[in-house]
N, C-alpha and C positions, 0 to 999 in steps of 0.2 A: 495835218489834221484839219483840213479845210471843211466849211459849211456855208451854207447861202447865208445864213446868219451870223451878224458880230455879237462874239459872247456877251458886250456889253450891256445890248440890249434886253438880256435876262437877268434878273438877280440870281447868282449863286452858281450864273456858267463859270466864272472862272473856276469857284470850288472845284465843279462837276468838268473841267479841264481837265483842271490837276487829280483830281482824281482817279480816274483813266490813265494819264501818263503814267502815275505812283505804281500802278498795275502793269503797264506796258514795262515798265522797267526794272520789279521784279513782282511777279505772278503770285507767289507767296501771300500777299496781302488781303487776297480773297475774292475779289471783286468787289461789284459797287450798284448800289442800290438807289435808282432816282426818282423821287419823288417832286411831284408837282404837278401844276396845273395845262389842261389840257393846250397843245399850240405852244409849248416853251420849247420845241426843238431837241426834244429830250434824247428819242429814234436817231434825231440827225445827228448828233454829236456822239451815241455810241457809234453807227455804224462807220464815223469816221477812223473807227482807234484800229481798222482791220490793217488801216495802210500803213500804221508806223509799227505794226510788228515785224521784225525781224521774219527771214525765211524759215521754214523746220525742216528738217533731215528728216525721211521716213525710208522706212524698209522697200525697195519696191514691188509691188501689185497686194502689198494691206492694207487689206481693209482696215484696219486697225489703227491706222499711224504710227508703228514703231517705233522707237528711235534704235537706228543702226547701230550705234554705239552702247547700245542697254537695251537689247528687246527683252518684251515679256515673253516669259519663261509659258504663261500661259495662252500665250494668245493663240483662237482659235484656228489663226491662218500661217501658227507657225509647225515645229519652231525655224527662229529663224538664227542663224552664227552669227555671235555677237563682234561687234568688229569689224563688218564689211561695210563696204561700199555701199552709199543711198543714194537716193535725190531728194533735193530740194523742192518744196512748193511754198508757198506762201500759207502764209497763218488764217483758217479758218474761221469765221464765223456764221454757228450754226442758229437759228430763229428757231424757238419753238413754241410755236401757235397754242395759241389758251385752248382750244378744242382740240388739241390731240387726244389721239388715245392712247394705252399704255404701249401697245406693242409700236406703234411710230416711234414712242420716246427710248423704248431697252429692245428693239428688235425684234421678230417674228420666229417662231419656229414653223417648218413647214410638218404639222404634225402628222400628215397623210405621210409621207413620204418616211418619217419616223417610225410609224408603227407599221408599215407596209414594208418597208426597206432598209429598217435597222441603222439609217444614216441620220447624222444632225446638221439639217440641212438648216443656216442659220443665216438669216437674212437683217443684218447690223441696223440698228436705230440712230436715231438722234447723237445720244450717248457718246457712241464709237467714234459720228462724224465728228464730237467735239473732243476727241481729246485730244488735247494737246493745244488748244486754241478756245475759242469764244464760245459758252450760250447762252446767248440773249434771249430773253423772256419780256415781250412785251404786256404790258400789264399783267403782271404777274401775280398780281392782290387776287385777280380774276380765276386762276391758273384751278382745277381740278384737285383736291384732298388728295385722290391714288396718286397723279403726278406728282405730286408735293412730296408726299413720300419717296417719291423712290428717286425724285431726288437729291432729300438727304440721305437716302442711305448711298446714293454714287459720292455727292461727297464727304461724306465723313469719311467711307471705305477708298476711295480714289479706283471704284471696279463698279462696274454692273455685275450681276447674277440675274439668268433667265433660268426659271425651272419652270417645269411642263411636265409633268407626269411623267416622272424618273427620267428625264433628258434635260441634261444640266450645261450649261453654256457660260463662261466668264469673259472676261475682258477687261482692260486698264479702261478708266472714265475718268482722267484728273484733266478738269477745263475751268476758266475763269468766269462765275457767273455772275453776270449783267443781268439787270432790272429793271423793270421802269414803270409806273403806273401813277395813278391819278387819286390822291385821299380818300378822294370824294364818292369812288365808286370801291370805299372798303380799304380793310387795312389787312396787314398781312401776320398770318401766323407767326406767332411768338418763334417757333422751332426754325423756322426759314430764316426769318427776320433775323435773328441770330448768325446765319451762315455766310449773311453778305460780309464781308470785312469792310467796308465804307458805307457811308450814304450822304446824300446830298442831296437839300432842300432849293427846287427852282422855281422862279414865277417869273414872269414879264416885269418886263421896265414900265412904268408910269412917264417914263419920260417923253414926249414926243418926238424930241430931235431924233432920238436913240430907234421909236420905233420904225420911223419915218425913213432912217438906215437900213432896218431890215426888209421894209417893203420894195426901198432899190437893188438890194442886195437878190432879194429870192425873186423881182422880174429880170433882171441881168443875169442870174441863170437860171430862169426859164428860156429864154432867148437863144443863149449860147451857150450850154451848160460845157462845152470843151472847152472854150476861150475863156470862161470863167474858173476852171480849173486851174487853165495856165498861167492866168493870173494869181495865182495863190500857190503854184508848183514850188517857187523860192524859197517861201517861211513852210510848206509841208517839207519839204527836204532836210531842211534845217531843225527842225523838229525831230527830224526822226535820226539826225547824225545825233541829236544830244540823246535822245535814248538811248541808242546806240552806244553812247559813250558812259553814259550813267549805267546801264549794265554790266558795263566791263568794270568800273570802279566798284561796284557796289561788296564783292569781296572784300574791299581791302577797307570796307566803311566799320570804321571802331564805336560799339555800341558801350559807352560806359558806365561804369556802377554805380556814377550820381545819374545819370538820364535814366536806367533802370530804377535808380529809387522814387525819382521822381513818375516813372509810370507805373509805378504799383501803387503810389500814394493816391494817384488820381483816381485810377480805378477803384481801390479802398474808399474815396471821399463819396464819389459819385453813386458807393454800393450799388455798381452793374452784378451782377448774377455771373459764376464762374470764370475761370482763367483766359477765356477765349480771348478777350476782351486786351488783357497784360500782353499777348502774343501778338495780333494784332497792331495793339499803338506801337510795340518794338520794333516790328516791321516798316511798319510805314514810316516812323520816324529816320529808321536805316534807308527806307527807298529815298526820303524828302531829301537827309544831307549828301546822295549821291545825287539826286537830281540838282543841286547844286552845287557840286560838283568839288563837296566837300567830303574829308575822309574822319569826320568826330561828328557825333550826332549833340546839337544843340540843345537850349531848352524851347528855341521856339519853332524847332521839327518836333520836341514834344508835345508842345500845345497845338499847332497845326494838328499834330496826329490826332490828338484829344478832341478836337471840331469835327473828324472825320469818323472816327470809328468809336464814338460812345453817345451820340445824342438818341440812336434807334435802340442802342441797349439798357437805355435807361427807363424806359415804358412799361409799367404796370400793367397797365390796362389800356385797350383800345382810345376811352378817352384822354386819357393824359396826350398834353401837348409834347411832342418829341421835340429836343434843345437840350441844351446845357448852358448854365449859368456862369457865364465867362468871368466875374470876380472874383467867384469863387475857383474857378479852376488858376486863375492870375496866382489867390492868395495861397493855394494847394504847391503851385510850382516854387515859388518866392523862398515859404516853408522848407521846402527839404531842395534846394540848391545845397550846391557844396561842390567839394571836391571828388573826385574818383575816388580815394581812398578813404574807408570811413573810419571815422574819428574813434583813434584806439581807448580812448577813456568811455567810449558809450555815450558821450553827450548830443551826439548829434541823432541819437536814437532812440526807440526803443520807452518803453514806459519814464513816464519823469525826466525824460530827455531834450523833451520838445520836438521830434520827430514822430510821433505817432500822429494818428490821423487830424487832421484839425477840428477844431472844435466850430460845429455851427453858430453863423452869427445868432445871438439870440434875438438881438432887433428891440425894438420899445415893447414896455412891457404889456401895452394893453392898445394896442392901434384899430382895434376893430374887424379887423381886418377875417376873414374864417367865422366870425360870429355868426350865431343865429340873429336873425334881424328880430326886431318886438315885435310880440303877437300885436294883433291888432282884430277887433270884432269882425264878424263875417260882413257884414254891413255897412262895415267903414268905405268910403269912396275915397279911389286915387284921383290927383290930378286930371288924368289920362283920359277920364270919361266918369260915366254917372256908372255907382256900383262897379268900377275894375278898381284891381288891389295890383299892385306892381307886385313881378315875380318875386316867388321865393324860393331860397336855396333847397335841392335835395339832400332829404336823409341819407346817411350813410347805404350804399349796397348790399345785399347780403345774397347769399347764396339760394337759390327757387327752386320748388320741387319743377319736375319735371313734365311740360305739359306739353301734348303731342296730337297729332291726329289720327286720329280711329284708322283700320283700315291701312291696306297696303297700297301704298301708290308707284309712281312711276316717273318721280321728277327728278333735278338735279341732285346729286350727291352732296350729303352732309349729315347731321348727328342727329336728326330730332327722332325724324316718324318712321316703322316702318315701310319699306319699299324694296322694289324687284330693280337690284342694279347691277353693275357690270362686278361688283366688290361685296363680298359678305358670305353667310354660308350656303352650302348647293344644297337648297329642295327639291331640285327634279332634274330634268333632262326638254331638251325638244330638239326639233330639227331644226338646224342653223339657219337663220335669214341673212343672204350675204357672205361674208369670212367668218368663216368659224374662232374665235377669242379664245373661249375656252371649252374645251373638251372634258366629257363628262364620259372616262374611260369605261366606267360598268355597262354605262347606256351603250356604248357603241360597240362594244363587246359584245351584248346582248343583239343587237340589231346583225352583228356581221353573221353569228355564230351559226343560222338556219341555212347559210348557203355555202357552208366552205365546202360539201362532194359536188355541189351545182358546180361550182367554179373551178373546181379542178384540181382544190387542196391536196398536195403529195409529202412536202413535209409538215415541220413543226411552228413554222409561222402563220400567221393566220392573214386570212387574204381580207383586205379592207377594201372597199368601194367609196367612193361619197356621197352616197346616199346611206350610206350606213353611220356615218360619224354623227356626233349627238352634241347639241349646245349647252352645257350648266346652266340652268336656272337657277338667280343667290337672291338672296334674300341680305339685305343690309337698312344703309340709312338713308332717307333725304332731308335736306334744307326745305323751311317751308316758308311761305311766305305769311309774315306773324304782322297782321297788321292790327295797331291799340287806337283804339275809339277810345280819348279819355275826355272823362266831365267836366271843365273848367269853368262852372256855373257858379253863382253864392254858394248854395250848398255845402261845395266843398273848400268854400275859401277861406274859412281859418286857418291861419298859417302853418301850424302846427298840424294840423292836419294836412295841408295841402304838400307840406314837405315830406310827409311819411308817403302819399300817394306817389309822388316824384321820386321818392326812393324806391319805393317796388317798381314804377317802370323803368327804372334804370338798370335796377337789378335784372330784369327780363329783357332789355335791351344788351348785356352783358351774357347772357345765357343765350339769348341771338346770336350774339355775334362769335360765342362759343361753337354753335351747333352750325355755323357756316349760313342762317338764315337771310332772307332780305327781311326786310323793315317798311313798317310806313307809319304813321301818326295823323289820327282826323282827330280833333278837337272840336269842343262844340261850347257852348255857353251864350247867352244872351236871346237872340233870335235865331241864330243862324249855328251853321256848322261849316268847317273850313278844312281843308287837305294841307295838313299844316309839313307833311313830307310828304312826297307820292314816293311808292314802294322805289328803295333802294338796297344795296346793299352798302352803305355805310352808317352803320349804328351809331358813329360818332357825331355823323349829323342829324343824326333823330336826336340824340343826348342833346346837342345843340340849341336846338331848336327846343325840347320841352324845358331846357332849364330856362329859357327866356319866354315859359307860358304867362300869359296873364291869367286871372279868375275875377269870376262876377258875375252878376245879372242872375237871368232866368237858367230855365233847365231844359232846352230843346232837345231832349234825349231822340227824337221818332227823327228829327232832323239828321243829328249823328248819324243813326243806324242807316239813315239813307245815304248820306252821302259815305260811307264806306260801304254796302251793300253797290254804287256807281264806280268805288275805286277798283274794286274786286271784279267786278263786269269787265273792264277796260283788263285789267291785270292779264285777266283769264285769254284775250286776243292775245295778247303781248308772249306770254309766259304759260300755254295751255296744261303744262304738264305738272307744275308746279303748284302743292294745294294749300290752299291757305287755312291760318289759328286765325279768327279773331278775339282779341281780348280788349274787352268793354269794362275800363275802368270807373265804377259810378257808384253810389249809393244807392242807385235807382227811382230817384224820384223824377218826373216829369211833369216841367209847371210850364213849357214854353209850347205857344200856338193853339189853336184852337182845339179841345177835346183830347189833349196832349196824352193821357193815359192810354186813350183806345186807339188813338195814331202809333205811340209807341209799340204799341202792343199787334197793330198789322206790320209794321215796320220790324219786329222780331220775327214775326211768322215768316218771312220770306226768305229768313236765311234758313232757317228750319227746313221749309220745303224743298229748296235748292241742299241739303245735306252738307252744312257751311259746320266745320268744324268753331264751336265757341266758348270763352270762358268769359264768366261774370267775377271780377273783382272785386266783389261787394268793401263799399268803403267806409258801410254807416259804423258810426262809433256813439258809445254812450251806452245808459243803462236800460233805455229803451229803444228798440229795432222793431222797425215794421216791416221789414223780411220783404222789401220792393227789389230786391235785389236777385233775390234767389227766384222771384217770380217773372222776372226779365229773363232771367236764363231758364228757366222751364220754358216762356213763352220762346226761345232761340233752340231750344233744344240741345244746350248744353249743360254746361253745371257752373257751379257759383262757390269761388274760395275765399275765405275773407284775408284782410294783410295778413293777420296771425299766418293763415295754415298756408298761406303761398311760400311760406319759408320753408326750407329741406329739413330744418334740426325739429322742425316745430312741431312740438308732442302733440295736439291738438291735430295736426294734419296727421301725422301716423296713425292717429287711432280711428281717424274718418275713416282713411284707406284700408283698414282692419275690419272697417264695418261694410265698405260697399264690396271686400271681397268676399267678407262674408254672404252677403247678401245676393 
């Protein structure tokens, strides 16, 4: 498993070693999911794991991959006798690029030839090439909603299904899936995230010698990238005799009922979500003591395991830092050690035993620690400058009604607005541009049906052309790009107040990151206004970033609206297809620059006339409101919700919505 790179020189290659191997030597454990920063070698070190797999036996001329010894009963290019003779090739791995579409990933059917010649003429995907071997998914955070889908359903089901308008197609799909992507451009669905069985956290070494290593390493195979091989042929061989060996032992590796207890204890402490999780460390724990070449599985292949396949399942939410708490996992194992055999009196178990889950440290009683910080007057000056207030914590999150863009557009797929995309329900028909996806049977039914005496029709088939076939037109979702203008002026800098505003954009940063949106954050406050994120799709660093806002000074609201009315120009070259929400967090007042109300006030107009979807977050509180708020969004040509009614439960918002549908 050679690389131009010495693991060294990355923190967290050797994890992301060993992890790979735990897979090479038994497949079971799920594969492996690599996070980190951009340039750690991430590509390089999967695509080395192709060479320490073993050979595989397939049927020969299937497409499929068979295995001669166990063909599927279903496969399309069978059947084939179980029990014959095969050949051998080497273990695949298959790449599947973020921009595929679906029929690359589960295969084509050739629908002309279907409905014209009653044959299932079926042309294998992605899927088929990987089974039985690798598919790697480079930034896979990236990776398309429909592909995400489908596939988990290949593996949870370990099969693909292709259906097409009553012509059905199946096939085995059971492959180890590889990962690899970068935080910073977004995090990955809960559902997916789930499916990797490992993951492992990599960054660069800070160390100089170390990196200084890798720069002679990757020009010495640039150079000679053969002689650089063979230089490394010795310890790959040797590598791959111990897999080799550790798979043959891994049968006879005894998984016992104190390591079992000890990995359901951990699971219980760590309250990961479902069993996947107990199945998983079992596994790996059985691969680790064969990989060393051991036939009892340890307590410290359970905690290895525990490093590997529970820090990603521990994740609430996009923001929370993925890790686990290594004391506490120490003091979880320490706990329920023992024996194989559990203690026939019940002591070692069970309620009042001292076996059940451990109890959290409770810690000092009052460290400060999670507190609200004291209010302090809007006016109060920090250190930091004249009039700024050092940040402060967000309110709790809450669930956001649902805010969207007018109108049907035509951008990336996701959950917000609607849009005309390859996924959703069929409103029409047209004639295909290119390969026909999907076929809209009534439409082409319709189109063929005026000339079947022209053409010759003698029986009961009907004769299709392709000019006759029709493209479904669907209606679904897209991702929009939601960029927040928020106020960070005096205004809004009572704490207390400043924390509630901090909560609702979190809360819609979390409903972003739901609906598959990118992100951006202009702030403004004092004289100026700043691009405090340019549009990303990583909400956790927008979170970031606004929990480390400052507030103070004046109120350059015309400044804001300017400088995100410049993010959204640039956006637009970037990303044309993709339409943006902006939501302008503000009370609405405007005290900064000259003639500040009637700047702000051209400064709205232009998103208006450009047809810029917008929402006013009205943030004034108190018993008297001068409604500058709701007049910023008339002058934007949006609407204005206050924190109340931007909540989903909030009675006060249902009854608006009762009134403007009434209206």
């Amino acid at each position: 498993m050679t690389t131009p790179f010495p693991f060294t020189a990355v923190v967290g290659q050797d994890d992301l070693r060993l992890a790979l191997l735990l897979n090479a030597v038994s497949p079971s454990v799920g594969g492996v999911l690599v996070r980190g920063e951009k340039g750690t070698a991430k590509s390089t070190a999967v695509r080395a794991l192709t060479s320490l797999l073993p050979k595989v036996a397939v049927v020969p001329g299937c497409r499929f991959s068979c295995d001669p010894a166990s063909p599927d009963p279903g496969c399309p290019d069978g059947p084939h006798e179980g029990g014959g003779g095969g050949t051998s090739r080497p273990a695949r791995m298959v790449e599947l690029p973020v921009g595929a579409s679906e029929d690359r990933l589960v295969g084509a059917l050739d629908i002309e030839r279907a409905l014209a010649e009653g044959v299932k003429a079926f042309e294998p995907g992605l899927l088929a090439a990987a089974h039985r071997g690798i598919l790697y998914v480079d930034e896979v955070n990236l990776l398309h909603d429909h592909l995400v889908d489908l596939l988990l359903d290949a593996a949870a089901m370990g099969a693909s299904y292709v259906e097409r308008e009553g012509v059905s197609v199946r096939h085995a799909a059971r492959f180890l899936l590889v990962g690899t992507m970068n935080p910073e451009e977004g995090e990955l669905r809960p559902q997916l995230l789930d499916r990797f069985g490992l993951t492992v956290e990599v960054a660069a070494s800070r160390e100089p010698d170390q990196r200084v290593e890798v720069v002679r390493r990757r020009l010495a195979y640039d150079d000679d990238p053969a002689g650089f091989a063979a230089r490394w042929a010795d310890e790959e061989a040797a590598v791959r005799q111990r897999v080799v060996a550790a798979r043959e032992l891994l049968p006879s590796v005894r998984l016992g009922d104190a390591a079992l207890r000890q990995i359901a204890a951990t699971c219980a402490a760590f309250e990961v979500d479902g069993m996947r999780a107990d199945i998983v460390m079992a596994r790996t724990a059985t691969a680790l003591a064969a990989w060393a070449g051991r036939t009892d599985v340890l307590a410290e292949d359970v905690r290895q395991a525990a490093l590997l396949a529970l820090p990603h399942r521990r994740r609430r939410n996009p923001f929370d830092a993925p890790g686990l708490d290594e004391d506490k996992l120490d003091q979880t194992l320490e706990e329920f050690a023992g024996d194989d055999d559990p203690d026939p009196d019940g002591d070692g178990g069970g309620p009042g035993g001292g076996g059940g889950q451990p109890e959290p440290d409770e810690g000092p009683a009052d460290d400060g620690a999670g507190a609200a910080p004291p209010e302090a007057d809007e006016g109060e000056p920090a250190p930091g400058g004249a009039g700024e207030q050092s940040p402060v914590r967000a309110a709790e999150p809450f669930r956001t009604k649902v805010l969207s863009v007018p109108g049907i557009g035509e951008g990336a797929a996701g959950r917000r607005s609607r849009a005309r995309t390859e996924h959703g329900r069929t409103t029409g028909a047209r004639r295909p541009e290119g390969a026909l996806t999907k076929l809209h049977l009534a439409a082409t039914v319709r189109a063929a049906a005026p000339h079947q005496r022209a053409r010759g029709r003698s029986g009961r088939g009907l004769v299709v052309r392709r000019d006759d076939l029709r493209q479904a037109t669907r209606e679904g979702r897209e991702g929009n790009l939601v960029l927040f203008v928020v106020d960070a002026s005096g205004s809004m800098a009572a704490r207390q107040r400043m924390s509630a505003v901090k909560g609702a954009v979190l809360s819609l940063l979390l409903d972003a990151y739901q609906r598959r949106d990118k992100v951006g954050l202009v702030t403004f406050r004092g004289s100026a206004a700043e691009v405090a994120l340019p549009p990303t799709s990583s909400v956790d660093a927008a979170a970031a970033r606004l929990e480390s806002l400052p507030t103070g000074g004046r109120t350059p609201l015309a400044a804001g609206l300017l400088k995100a009315h410049d993010v959204l120009r640039v956006e637009r070259l970037r990303d044309p297809a993709r339409r943006a929400l902006v939501v302008v967090v503000t009370d609405g007042r405007a005290t900064g620059g000259p003639e500040p109300v009637a700047l702000a006030a051209r400064a709205a107009r232009l998103f208006a006339a450009e047809g810029i979807a917008s929402v006013v977050v009205d943030c004034e509180s108190g018993p008297v409101r001068l409604g500058l708020a709701g007049q910023l969004a008339g002058e934007l040509g949006g609407t204005a919700v206050t924190l109340d009614e931007l909540r989903a439960d909030s009675i006060a918002g249902l009854v608006k919505d009762v009134q403007r549908r009434a209206a």
